[in-house]
C-alpha positions in Angstrom: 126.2 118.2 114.4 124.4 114.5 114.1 126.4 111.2 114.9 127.8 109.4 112.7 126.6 105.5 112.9 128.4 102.9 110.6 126.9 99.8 110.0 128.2 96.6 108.2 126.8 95.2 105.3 128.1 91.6 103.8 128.0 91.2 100.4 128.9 88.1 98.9 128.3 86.0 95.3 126.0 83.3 95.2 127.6 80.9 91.9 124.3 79.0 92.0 122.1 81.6 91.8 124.4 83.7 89.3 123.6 87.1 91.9 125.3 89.5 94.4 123.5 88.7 97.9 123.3 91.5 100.4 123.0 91.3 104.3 123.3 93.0 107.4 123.2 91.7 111.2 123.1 96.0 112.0 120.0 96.8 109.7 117.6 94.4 110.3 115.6 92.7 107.6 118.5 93.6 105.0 118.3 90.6 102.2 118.4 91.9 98.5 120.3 90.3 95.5 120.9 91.6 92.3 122.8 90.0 89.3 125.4 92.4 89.7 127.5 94.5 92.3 126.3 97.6 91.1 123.3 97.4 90.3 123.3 95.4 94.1 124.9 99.0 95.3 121.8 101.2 93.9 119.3 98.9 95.7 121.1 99.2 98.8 120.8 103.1 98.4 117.0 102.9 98.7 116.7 99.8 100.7 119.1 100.8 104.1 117.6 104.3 104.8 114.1 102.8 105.0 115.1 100.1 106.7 116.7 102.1 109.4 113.5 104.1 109.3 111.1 101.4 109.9 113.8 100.1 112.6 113.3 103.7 114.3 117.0 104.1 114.1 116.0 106.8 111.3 113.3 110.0 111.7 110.7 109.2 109.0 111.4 112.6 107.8 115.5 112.2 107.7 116.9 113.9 104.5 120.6 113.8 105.3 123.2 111.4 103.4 123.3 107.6 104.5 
């Protein structure tokens, strides 16, 4: 059975800049906006797991949910 690792990603509104903002001090290099929190949600799906990957917190070859 693999460990379970949780990690914390803010998300807040930016007014200004009429988008969702996205980051994370546990996945390093996590920035990403989108205009809104879903479709902010579906980049996060792509965006974490190879982020974790090229952290090495990841196997390049992991399949399993995130």
């Amino acid at each position: 059975m693999e460990k379970s690792s949780i990690y914390i990603i803010d998300a807040s509104w930016d007014g200004s800049a009429g988008v969702w903002v996205a980051t994370s001090d546990e996945v390093l290099g996590l920035a990403t906006e989108a205009p809104t929190i879903e479709q902010l949600t579906q980049k996060l799906r792509f965006i974490i797991p190879e982020l974790l990957q090229l952290n090495q917190l990841l196997p390049a070859n992991y399949q399993g949910p995130i």
